[in-house]
C-alpha positions as CSV (number, residue, x, y, z in Angstrom):
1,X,-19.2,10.7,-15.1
2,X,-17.2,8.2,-17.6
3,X,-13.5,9.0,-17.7
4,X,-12.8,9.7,-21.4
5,X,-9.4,11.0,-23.1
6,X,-11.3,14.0,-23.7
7,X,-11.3,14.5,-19.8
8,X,-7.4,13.8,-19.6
9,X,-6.5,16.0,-22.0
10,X,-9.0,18.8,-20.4
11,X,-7.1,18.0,-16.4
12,X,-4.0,18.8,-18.3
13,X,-5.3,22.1,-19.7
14,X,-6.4,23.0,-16.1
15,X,-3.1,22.4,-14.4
16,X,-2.0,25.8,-14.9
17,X,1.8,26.4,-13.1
18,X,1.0,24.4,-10.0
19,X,1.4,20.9,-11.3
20,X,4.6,20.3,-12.4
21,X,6.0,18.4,-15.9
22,X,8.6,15.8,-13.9
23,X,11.1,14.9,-15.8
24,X,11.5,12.0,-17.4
25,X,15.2,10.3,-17.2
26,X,17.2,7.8,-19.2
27,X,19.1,5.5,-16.7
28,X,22.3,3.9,-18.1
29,X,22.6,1.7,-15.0
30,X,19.0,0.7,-14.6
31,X,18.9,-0.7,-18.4
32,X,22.6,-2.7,-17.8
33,X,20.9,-4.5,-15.2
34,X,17.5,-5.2,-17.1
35,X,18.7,-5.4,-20.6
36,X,15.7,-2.6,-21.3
37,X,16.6,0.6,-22.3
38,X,14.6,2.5,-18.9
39,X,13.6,5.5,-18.4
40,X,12.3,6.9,-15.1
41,X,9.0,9.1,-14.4
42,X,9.8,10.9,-11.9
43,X,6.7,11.9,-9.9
44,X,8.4,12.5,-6.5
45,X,9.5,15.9,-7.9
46,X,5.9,17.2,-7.9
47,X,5.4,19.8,-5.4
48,X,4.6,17.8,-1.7
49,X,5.9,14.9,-3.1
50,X,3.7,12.8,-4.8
51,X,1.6,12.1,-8.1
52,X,-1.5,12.5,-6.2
53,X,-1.1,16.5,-6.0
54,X,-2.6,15.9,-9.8
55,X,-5.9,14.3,-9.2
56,X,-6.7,16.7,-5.8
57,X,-5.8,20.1,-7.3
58,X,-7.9,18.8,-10.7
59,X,-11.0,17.7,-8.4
60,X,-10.8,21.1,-6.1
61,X,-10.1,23.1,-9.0
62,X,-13.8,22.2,-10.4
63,X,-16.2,22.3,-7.8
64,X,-19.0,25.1,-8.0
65,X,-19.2,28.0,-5.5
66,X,-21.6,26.3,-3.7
67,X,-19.2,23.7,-3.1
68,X,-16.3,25.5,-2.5
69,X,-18.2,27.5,0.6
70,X,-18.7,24.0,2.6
71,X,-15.3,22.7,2.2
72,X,-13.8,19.7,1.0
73,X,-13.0,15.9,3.4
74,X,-10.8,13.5,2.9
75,X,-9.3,10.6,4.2
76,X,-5.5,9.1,3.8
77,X,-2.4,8.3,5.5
78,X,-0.2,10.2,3.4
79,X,0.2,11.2,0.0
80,X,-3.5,11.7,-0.8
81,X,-4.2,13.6,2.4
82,X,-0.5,16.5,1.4
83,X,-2.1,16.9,-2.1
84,X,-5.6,17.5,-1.0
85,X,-4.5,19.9,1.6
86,X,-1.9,21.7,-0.8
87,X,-4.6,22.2,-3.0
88,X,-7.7,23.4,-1.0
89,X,-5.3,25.9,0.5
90,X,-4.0,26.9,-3.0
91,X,-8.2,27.5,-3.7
92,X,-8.5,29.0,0.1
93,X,-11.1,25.8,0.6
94,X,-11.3,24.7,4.4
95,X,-10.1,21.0,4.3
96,X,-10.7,18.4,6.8
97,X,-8.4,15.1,6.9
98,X,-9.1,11.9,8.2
99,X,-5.8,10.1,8.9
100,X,-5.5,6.9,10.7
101,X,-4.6,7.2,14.3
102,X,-1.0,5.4,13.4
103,X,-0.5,7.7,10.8
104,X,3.4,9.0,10.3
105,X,3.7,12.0,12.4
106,X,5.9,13.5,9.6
107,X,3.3,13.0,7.3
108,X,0.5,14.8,10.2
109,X,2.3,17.4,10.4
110,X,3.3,18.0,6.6
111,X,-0.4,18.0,6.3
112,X,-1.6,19.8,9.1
113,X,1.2,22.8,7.7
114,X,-0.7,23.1,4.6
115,X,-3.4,24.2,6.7
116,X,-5.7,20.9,6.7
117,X,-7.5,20.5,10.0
118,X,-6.4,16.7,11.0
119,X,-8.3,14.6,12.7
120,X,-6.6,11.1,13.7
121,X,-9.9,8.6,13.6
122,X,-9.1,4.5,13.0
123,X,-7.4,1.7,13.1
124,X,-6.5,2.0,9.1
125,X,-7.8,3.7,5.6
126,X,-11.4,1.9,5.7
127,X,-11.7,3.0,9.6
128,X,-10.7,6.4,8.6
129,X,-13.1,6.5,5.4
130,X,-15.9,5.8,7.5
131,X,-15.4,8.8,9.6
132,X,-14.8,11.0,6.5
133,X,-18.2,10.2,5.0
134,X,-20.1,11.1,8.7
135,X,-18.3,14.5,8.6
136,X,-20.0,14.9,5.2
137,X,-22.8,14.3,5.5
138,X,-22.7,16.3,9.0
139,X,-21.4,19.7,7.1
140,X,-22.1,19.0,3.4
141,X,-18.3,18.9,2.8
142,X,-17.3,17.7,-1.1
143,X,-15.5,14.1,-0.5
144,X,-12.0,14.1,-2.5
145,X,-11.9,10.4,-3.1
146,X,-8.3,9.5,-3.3
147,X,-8.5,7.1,-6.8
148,X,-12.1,6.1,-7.0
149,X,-13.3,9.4,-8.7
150,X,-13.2,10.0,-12.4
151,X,-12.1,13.5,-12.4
152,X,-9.0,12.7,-10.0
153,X,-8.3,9.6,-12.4
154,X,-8.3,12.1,-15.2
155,X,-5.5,14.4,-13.8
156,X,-3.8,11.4,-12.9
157,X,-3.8,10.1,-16.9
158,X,-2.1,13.3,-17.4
159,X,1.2,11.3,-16.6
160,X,0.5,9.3,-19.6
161,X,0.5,12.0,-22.1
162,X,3.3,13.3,-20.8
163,X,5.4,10.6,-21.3
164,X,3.6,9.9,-24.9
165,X,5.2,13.8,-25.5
166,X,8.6,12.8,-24.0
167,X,9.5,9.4,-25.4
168,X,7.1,9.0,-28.2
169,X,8.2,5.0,-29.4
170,X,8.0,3.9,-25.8
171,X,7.2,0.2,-25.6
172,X,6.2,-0.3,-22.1
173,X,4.8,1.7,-18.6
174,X,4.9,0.4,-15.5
175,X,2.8,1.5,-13.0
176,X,2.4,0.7,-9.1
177,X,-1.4,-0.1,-7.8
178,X,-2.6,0.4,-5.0
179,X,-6.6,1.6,-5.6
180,X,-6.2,1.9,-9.2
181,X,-6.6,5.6,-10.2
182,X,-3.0,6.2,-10.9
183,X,-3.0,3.2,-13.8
184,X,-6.6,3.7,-14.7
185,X,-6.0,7.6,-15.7
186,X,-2.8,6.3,-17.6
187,X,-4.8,3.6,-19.2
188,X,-7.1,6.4,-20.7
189,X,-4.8,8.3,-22.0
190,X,-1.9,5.7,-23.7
191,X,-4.0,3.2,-24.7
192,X,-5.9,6.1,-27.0
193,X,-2.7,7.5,-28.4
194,X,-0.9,4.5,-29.1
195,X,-3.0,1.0,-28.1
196,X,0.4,-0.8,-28.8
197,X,2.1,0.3,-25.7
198,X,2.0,-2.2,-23.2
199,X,0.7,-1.0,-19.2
200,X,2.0,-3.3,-16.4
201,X,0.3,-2.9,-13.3
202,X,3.0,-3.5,-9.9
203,X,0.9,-4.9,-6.7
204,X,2.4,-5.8,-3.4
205,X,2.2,-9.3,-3.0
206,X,0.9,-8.5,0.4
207,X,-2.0,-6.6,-1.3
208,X,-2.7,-8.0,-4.3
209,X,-6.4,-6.8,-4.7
210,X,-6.7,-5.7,-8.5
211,X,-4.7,-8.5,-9.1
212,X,-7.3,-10.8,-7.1
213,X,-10.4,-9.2,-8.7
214,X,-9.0,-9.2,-12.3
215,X,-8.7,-13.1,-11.8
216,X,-12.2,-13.8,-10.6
217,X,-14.2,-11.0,-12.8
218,X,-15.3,-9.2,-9.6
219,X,-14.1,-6.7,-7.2
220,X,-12.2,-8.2,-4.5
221,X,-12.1,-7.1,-1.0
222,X,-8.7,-8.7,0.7
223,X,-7.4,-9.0,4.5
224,X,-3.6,-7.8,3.2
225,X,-0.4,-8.6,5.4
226,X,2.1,-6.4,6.0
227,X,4.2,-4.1,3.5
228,X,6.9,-1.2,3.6
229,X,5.0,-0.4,0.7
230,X,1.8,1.5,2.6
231,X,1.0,3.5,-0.6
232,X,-0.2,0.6,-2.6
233,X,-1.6,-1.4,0.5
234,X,-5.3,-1.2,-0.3
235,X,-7.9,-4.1,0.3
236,X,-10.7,-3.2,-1.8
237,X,-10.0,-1.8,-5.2
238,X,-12.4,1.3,-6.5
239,X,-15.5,0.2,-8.4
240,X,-14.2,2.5,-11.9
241,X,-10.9,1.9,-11.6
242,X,-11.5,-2.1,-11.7
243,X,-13.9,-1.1,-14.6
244,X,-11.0,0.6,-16.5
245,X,-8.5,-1.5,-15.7
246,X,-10.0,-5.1,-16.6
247,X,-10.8,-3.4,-20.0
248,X,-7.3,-2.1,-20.9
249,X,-4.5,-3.4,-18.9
250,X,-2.0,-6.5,-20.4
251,X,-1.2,-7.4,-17.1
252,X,-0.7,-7.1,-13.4
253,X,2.2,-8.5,-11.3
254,X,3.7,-8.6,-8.3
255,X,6.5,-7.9,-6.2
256,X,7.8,-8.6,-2.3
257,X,9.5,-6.4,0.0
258,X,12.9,-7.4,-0.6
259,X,12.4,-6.5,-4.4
260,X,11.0,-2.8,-3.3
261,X,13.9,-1.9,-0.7
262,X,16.8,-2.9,-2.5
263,X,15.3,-0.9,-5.3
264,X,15.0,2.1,-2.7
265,X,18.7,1.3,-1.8
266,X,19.6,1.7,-5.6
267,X,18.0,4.5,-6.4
268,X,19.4,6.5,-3.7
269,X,23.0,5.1,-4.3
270,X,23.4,5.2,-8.5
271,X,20.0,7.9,-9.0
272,X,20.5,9.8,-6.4
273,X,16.6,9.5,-5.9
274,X,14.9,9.3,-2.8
275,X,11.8,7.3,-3.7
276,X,9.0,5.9,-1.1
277,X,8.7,1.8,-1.1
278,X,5.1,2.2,-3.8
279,X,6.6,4.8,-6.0
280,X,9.8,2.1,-6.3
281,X,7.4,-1.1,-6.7
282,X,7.6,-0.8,-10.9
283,X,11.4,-0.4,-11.0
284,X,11.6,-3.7,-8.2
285,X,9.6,-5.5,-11.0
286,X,11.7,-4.7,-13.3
287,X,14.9,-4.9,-11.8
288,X,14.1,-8.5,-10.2
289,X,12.5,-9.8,-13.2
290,X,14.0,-8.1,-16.4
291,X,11.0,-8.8,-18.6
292,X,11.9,-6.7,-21.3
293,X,15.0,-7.3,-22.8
294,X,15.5,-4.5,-25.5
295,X,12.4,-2.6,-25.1
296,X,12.4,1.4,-24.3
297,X,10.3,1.0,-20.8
298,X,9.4,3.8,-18.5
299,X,9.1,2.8,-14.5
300,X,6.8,5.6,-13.0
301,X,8.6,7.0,-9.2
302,X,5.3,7.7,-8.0
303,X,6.5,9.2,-5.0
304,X,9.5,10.7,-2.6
305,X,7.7,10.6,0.9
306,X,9.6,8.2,3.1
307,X,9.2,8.2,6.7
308,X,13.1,8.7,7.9
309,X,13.4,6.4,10.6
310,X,12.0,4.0,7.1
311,X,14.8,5.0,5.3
312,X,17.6,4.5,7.7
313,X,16.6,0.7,7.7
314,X,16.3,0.7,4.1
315,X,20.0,1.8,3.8
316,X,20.9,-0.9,6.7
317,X,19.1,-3.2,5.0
318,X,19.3,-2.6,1.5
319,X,23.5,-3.2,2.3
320,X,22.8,-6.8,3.4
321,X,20.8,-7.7,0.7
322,X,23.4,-6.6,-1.8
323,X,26.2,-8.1,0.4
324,X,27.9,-5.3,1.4
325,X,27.2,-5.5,4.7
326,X,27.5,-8.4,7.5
327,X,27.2,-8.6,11.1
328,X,29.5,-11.8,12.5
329,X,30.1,-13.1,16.6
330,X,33.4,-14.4,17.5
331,X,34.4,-16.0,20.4
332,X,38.1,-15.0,21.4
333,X,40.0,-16.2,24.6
334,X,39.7,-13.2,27.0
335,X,43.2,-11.9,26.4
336,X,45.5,-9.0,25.1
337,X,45.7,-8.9,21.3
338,X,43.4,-11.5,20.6
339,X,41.0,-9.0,19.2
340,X,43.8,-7.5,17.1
341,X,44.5,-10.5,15.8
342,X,41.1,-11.0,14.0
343,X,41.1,-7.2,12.8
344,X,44.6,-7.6,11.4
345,X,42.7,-10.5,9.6
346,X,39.7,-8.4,8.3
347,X,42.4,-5.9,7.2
348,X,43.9,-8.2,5.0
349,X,40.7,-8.8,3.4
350,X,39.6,-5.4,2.7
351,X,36.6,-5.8,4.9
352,X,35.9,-2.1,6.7
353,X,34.8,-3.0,10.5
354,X,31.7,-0.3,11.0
355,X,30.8,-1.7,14.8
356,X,32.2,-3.5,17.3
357,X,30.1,-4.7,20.5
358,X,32.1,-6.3,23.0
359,X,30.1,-8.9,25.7
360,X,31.9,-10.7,28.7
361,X,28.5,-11.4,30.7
362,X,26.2,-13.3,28.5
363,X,25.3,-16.8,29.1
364,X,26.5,-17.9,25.4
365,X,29.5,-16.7,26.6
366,X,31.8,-19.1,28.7
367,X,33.8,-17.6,31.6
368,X,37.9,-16.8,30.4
369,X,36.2,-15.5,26.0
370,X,34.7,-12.7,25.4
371,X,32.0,-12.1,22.6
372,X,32.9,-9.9,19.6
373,X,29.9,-8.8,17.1
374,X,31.4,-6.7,14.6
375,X,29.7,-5.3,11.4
376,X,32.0,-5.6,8.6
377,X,30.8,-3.4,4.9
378,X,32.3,-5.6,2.2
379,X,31.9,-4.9,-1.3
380,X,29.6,-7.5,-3.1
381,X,27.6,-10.9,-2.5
382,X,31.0,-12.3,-3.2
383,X,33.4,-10.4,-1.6
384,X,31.4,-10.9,1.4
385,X,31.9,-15.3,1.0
386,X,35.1,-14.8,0.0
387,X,35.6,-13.1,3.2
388,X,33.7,-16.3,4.8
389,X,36.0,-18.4,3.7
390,X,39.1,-16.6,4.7
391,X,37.4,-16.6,8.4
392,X,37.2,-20.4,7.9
393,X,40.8,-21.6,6.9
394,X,42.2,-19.3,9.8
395,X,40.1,-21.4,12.0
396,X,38.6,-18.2,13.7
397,X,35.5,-19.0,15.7
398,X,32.8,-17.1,14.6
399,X,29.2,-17.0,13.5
400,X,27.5,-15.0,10.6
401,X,24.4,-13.4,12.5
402,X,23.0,-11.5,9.3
């Protein structure tokens, strides 16, 4: 079956009251740094977190009675694998999902409480997809393809008429890839009511698949690295959503790590958003590359489901990157007020001391000093070499570690 606009606008008749319209959100801080004027799509308010809810309920909400009676499978490491479970239990559908055995176990156990039966099989997604098509064609089980499925890519487009409805003149969309459904369904839909509105694609440079297989004409299997960004880490794009996407995308680009969690870091801090590293991946783009000076631009938030030991490093981390935070090592002579000397120092400089390790027994340490590490939060990038420089002049002995 072809994906159509016909289709798109027929998911959105069939969402009923379970998918949500998320809000769509001017940000005055957001366009200051990028020169756009941005809005935000926010996805990661749609009930268990993520777009993907869309494409799932739309697929379960269509199958026949025969179909319905054997159950649906699936197979997913998060996002994919809530939605499809949400929804067969919303249709009273038994549900099987294939998860990778190094799956989160927040996101097992989100799952496993909508009432999916889990079943931890592989290394990774292609591993786990295997195992998903044997239990189908074991039981007859439906397969709920998580992109590569034209009725999920139509619920998904439904994102693109909503924001068509909510900011009519909009110049630009940015959408994160990972297999393609998400910007192949928005494709669809835009691209029919207004052809002039430009859709950037977001890939992890780790995973740049569609990216790959746009360049050489052909769909591109990849061996990928390593990401924070898990929801758009896919080697092998699907074979209609490279089909769509060749024919109506203006471009696809990518972004690193580094781009993606001081995004995360921002979001929470000025949006007070909590947004996983693939639903941030359009924002990073546009945040690190302000392409659109003056345009109305909408970055989609795909999703909120971040594992929380994640996010603590992403705060921890997103502070260093942003230079409000630094970890040093001083050496001071082993005696009273030595210590208070520095601190008295750090005072002066407005630097707030967060942790202080204290070590007499390591070998980089010579007998009569001890070893101070001490993580200072400083307020900028220049605050932070200010602060450097003050360490310097006072001929303290130190070493910035990170």
């Amino acid at each position: 079956m072809n994906v159509t606009y016909d289709g798109v606008v027929n998911a959105q008749k069939e969402q009923g009251n379970v998918i949500r319209k998320t809000s769509l959100t001017f940000s005055d801080t957001f366009s200051k740094i990028t020169g756009s004027t941005v809005y935000l799509k926010n996805e990661f308010e749609q009930k268990t977190g993520s777009f993907k809810l869309r494409g799932a309920y739309y697929k379960i909400k269509t199958l026949t009675e025969d179909e319905r009676k054997k159950g649906v499978v699936a197979a997913s490491a998060g996002n994919h694998a809530q939605g499809v479970a949400f929804a067969a239990a919303l249709e009273k559908i038994r549900c099987t999902i294939v998860m990778p055995i190094n799956a989160s176990p927040a996101k097992v156990a989100a799952t496993r409480g909508y009432g999916a039966t889990v079943i931890l099989e592989g290394k990774n997604y292609d591993e786990s997809w295997i195992k998903a098509q044997e239990i189908a064609k074991t039981n007859g089980a439906t397969i709920i393809h998580a992109f590569d499925d034209s009725q999920i890519i139509s619920a998904q487009g439904v994102i693109g008429l909503e924001i068509i409805e909510q900011l009519p003149d909009v110049d630009e969309i940015y959408v994160p890839i990972g297999g393609g459904g998400l910007a192949a369904g928005i494709l669809t839909a835009v691209k029919n009511k207004n052809p002039n509105v430009r859709i950037i694609g977001i890939e992890s440079k780790s995973f740049p698949s569609m990216k790959n297989s746009l360049d050489s004409g052909k769909i591109e299997t990849i061996d990928g690295g390593f990401t924070v960004a898990d929801g758009i880490s896919v080697r092998t794009p699907g074979k209609q959503t490279f089909e769509i996407i060749k024919d109506k995308i203006d471009e696809v680009v990518l972004v690193d790590d580094d781009e993606i969690i001081k995004t995360m870091f921002l979001l929470m801090e000025r949006s007070k958003s909590v947004v996983e590293p693939a639903g941030a991946a359009g924002l990073a783009y546009l945040l690190n590359k302000k392409p659109s000076p003056g345009k109305k631009v909408v970055a989609i938030l795909c999703g909120g489901n971040v594992d929380m030991y994640l996010l603590g490093q992403i705060v921890s981390k997103g502070l260093g990157t942003m230079g409000r935070m630094m970890k040093v090592f001083i050496l001071l002579k082993d005696k009273p007020g030595t210590l208070k000397e520095v601190v008295d120092e750090l005072a002066s400089f407005s630097a707030n001391i967060v942790e202080v390790v204290h070590d007499r027994l390591s070998s980089n340490v010579p007998a009569g000093t001890t070893g101070v590490t001490l993580s200072l939060e400083t307020e900028n990038k220049e605050h932070a070499e200010q602060l450097i420089e003050h360490l310097k002049n006072k001929q303290i002995d130190f070493k910035v570690i990170s």
